[in-house]
Every structure is written in C-alpha cells, then in structure tokens.
C-alpha positions as CSV (number, residue, x, y, z in Angstrom):
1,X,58.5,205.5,-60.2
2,X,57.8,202.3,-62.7
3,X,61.0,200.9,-64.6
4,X,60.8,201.2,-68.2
5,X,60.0,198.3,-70.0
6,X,62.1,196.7,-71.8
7,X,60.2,195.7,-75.5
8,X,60.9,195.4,-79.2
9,X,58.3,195.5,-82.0
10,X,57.8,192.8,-84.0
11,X,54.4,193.0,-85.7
12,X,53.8,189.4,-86.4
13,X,51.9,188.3,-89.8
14,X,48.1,188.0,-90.2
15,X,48.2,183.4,-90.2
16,X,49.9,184.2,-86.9
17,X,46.7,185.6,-85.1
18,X,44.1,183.4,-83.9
19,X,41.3,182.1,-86.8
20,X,37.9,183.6,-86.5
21,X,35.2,181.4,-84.6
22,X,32.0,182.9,-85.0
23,X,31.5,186.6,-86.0
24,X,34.3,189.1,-86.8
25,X,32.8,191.2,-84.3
26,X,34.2,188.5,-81.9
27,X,37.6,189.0,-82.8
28,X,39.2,189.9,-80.1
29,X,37.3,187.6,-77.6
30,X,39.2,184.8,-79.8
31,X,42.7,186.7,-79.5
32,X,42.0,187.0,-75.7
33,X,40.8,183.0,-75.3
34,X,44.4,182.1,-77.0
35,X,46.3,184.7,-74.7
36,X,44.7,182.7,-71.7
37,X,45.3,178.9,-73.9
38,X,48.8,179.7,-74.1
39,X,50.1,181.2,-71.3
40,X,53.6,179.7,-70.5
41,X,54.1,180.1,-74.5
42,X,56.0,182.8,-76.4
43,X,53.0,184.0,-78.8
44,X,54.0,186.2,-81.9
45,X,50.3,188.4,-81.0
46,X,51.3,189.4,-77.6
47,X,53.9,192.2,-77.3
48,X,53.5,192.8,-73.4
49,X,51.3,190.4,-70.4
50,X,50.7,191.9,-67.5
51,X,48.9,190.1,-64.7
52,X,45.5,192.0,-65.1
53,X,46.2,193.3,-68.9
54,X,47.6,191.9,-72.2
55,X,49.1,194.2,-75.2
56,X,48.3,192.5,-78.4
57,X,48.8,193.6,-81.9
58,X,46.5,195.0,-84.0
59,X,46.0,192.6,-86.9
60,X,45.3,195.3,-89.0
61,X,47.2,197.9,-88.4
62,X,46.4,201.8,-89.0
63,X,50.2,203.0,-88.5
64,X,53.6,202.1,-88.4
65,X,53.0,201.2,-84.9
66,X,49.6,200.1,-83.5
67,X,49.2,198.1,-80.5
68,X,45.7,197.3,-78.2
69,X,45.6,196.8,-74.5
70,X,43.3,194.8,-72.6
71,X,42.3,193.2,-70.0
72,X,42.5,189.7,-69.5
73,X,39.8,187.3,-69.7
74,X,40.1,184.4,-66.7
75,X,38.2,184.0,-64.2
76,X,40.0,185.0,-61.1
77,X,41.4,188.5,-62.7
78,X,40.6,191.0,-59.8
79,X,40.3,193.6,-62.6
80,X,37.4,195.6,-62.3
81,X,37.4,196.8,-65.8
82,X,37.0,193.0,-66.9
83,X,33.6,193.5,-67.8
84,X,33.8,196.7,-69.6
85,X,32.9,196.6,-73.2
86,X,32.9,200.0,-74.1
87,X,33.3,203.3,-72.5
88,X,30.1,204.0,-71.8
89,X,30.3,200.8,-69.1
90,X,32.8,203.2,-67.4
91,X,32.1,205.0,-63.9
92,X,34.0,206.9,-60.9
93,X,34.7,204.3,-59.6
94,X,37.0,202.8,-62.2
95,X,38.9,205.7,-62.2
96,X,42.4,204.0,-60.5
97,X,42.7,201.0,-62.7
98,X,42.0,203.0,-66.0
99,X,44.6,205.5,-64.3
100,X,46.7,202.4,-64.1
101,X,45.5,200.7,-67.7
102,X,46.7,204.2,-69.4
103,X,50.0,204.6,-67.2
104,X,50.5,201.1,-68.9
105,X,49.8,201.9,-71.9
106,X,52.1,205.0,-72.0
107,X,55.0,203.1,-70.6
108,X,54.8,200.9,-73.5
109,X,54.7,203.6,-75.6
110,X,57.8,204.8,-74.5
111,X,59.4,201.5,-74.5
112,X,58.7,200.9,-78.3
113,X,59.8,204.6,-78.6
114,X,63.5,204.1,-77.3
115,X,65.8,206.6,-77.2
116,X,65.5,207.7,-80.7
117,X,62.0,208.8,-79.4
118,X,61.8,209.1,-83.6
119,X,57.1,208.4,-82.9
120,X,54.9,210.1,-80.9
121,X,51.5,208.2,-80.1
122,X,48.4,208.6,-79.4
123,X,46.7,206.5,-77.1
124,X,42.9,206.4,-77.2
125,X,39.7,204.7,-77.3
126,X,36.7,205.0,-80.5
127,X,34.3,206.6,-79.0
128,X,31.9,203.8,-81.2
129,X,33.9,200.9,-80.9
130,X,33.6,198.3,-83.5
131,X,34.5,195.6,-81.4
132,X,33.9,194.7,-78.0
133,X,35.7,194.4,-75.0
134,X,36.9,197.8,-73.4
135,X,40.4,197.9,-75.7
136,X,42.8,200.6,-75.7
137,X,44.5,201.8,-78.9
138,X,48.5,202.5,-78.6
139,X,49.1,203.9,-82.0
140,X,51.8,206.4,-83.6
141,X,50.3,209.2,-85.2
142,X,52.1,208.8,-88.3
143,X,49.2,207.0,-89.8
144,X,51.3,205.4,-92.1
145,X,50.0,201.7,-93.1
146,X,48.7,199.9,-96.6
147,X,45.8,199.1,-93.8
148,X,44.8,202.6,-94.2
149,X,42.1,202.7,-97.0
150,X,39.1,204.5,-96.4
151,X,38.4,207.9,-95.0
152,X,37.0,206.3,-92.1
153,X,40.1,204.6,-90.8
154,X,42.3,208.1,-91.1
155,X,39.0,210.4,-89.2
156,X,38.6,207.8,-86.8
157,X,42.0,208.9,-85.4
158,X,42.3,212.4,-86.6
159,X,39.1,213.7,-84.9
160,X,37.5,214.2,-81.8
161,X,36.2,210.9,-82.5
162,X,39.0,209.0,-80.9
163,X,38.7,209.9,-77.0
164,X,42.4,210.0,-75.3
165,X,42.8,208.6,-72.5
166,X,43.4,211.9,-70.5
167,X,39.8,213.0,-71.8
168,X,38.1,209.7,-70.3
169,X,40.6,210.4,-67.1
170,X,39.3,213.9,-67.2
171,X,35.7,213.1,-67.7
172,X,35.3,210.6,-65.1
173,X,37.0,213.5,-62.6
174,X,34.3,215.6,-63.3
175,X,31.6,213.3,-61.7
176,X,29.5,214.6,-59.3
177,X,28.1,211.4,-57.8
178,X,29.7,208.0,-58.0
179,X,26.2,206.6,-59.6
180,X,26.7,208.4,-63.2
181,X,28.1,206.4,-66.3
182,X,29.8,207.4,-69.3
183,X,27.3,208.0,-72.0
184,X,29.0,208.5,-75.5
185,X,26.9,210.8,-77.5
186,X,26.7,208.5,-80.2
187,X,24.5,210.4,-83.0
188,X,27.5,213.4,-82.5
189,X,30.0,210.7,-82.6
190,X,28.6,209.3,-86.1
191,X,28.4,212.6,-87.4
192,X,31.5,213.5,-86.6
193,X,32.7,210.4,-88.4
194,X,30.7,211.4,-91.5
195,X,31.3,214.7,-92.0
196,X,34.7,215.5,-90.5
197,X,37.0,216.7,-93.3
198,X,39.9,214.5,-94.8
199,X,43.2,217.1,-93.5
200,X,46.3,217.1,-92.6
201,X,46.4,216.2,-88.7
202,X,49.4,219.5,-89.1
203,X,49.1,221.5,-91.4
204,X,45.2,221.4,-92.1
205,X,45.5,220.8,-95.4
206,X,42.3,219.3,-97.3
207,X,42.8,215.9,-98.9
208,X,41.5,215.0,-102.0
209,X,40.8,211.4,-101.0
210,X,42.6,209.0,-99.0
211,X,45.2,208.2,-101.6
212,X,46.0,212.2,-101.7
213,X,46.3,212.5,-98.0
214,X,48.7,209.6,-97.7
215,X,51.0,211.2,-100.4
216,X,50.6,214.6,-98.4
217,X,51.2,212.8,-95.1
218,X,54.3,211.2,-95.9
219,X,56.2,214.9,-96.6
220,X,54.2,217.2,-94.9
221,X,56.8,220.0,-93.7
222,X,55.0,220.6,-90.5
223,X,54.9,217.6,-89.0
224,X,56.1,217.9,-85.5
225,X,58.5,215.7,-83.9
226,X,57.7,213.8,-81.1
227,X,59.5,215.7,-78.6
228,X,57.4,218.9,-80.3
229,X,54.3,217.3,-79.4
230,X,54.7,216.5,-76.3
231,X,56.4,220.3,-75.0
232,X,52.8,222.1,-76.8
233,X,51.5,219.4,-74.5
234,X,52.8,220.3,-71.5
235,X,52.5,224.0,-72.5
236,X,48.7,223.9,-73.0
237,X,47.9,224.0,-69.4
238,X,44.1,223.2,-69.9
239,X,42.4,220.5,-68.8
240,X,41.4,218.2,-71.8
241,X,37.6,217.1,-72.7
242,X,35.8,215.7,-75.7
243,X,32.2,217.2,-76.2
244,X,31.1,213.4,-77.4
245,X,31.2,212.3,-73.7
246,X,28.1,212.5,-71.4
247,X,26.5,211.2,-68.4
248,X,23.6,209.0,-67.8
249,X,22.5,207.4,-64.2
250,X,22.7,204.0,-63.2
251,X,19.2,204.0,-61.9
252,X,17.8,204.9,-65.9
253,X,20.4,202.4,-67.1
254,X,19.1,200.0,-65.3
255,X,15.4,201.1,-66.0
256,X,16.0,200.9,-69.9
257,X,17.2,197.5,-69.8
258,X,14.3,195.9,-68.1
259,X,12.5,197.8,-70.4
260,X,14.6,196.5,-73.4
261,X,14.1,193.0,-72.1
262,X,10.1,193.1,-71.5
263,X,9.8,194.3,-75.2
264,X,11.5,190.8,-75.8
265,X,9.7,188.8,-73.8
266,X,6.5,190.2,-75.1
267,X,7.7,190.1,-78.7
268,X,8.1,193.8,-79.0
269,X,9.6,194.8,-81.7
C-alpha cells in the first residue's frame, strides 16, 4: 500500500507561472520546460514531482482546488505516456501507467483533502482538450472560483464531457485487440458542450446564467459531503463508461495521416 503524501496547498499567483513564449495553446509545454529548468529549486507552480509526473497548478483555476498532472518532458523519462497529447493517443497498452498516473492523482487528492476530508474531487480529463500534452485535472467539485465565468467552464466539468479517469481505465479494459486507440467522438463531445443545460451538479436545478448558478451553488441544501459521495460510489456497483469514447485502428490511423500529409505535399487543401 502507497504512504500518503504529505502536501499543503498553496496556489501561487498568476506572475509566478512561467510567461508565455509563442501561442497560449503552448502553455503548458512552457510550464513543463521550467519544471525541467529548475529542478533542484523550490517552484511556487509545482505542488508534487514525481520522477515520471509533475502536479502543477492550474493558473486559472475552476475551483477552490484545481491541480493538473503530467508527465514530464526530458528526454530519458521511461514514461510511455510522454508522447500522449490527448486521449485519443491512448491504447491497451498504456493501461498500467495511466493506472499508476490516476492512483497518483488520487493520492494527492487525498493528501490536500486531510483529515477534515471537508472536498471531494473529481479527477478527469476534457474529452476536447484545449491544450496539449495528455494532462490530468485534480479538481474539487465545488466549482467555486472568480475563474469560473462562462457556461463553458461550469459544463465542461458538470457533464459527460469531462471523462474520469475510471471511464478511460474502463474503456481501455474493454479492448478487444491491443491495436485499437481511443477515438473521442468529438461532434457528440461539442454538442454536449453546447447544449448541455446550466444545473445544479445536486439538486438539478436550472440556472439562469452563470452568475445565478454560482449564487445557487454556494447554498444548495443537497450538496453531498465528500464522504456521501464517495459511499453512492462504492454502492453503485456498475462499471463506469462515457458514450463520447470510441475506438479506431492503428492501421486507419496511420492510413489517414499519410493521407493528411500527401494533401500537403500536393497543396491540397
């Protein structure tokens, strides 16, 4: 059985993250390059290193608590999940490590959690990522932050949208053959993101706008604590999947990108 970890949350301020080089989209590439520039350094970002992963903070946090692991950038890391970018870059065969990515990621969970165990979390992946690499969300379901402004941030964590990490775990059990990848059923995915309603994640309430539901969500009377969550958890007994994962082969994979990259070459459009 792992120790508990021993951590305290600290989320550092936004001029303490790492400036942006190129595109925002690269954002975390630049958190990961300073991780690896600064090793032997404390660094206000980086709650937990690992020797294969890193949890960093999110700069713009969705809830009281929001933390993203990942895996660390160097050369020598004998992660196989190094060169993951999304979930749909995930197979059979890197079933252990996420097994050991997400048993991570819970332990720091319950480290930040204490003995109060006052949050539960949820502990996830966007099923349409905005940003690239392969990053893990750690995040209490509170959704309590002035970072929380549009619909988009609140459904992107209240729906079926956000995959948990015991639906990928799941889905990549079901497998077949060891040559199938994840395919996210992205045109689902973004119409789940557009149409799902703005409600109470307890009580199913419908929110006005997002100002409403963060009024509602601060006194909602059926909130459950942590402990509640986690025993209709254990109680469910089924086997958890999210309809917005698929499969495709490796072999049609490959096929469509040499077909993506003649179309360059030729000037395709």
């Amino acid at each position: 059985m792992d120790r508990p970890l021993e951590l305290s949350y600290v989320a550092p301020t936004k001029d303490q993250f790492p400036l942006q080089s190129s595109s925002w989209r690269n954002a975390l590439y630049d958190i990961l390059s300073t991780v690896e520039a600064n090793v032997e350094d404390d660094n206000a970002i980086i709650l937990f290193r690992h020797s294969k992963f890193v949890c960093t903070y999110d700069k713009f946090p969705k809830a009281k608590h929001h933390l993203l692991l990942m895996c660390r950038n160097y050369s020598t890391n004998p992660s196989c999940l190094m060169n993951a970018k999304s979930l749909n870059d995930l197979t059979k065969k890197h079933l252990d490590e996420l097994r050991e990515f997400h048993n991570l990621a819970r332990r720091i969970a319950a480290a930040i959690n204490g003995d109060a165990h006052q949050n539960s979390f949820k502990i996830g992946y966007h099923s349409i990522p905005s940003l690239h690499p392969l990053h893990l969300h750690i995040i209490s379901s509170d959704l309590d932050s002035p970072c929380v402004t549009t619909r988009k941030h609140i459904v992107s964590f209240s729906s079926d949208f956000f995959v948990t990490a015991d639906e990928v775990e799941n889905h990549l059990e079901s497998a077949f053959v060891d040559s199938l990848s994840v395919a996210v059923r992205a045109q689902r995915a973004q119409d789940v993101l557009d149409s799902y309603p703005l409600k109470c994640q307890y009580c199913s309430r419908s929110a006005l706008n997002v100002p409403d539901f963060k009024r509602h969500n601060q006194i909602c009377p059926k909130a459950k604590t942590p402990n509640e969550e986690e025993r209709e958890h254990n109680d469910n007994g089924h086997v958890q999947l999210n309809s917005l994962l698929g499969w495709t082969s490796k072999r049609d994979l490959t096929q469509n990108n040499r077909e993506s990259s003649r179309k360059r070459s030729r000037g395709d459009s």
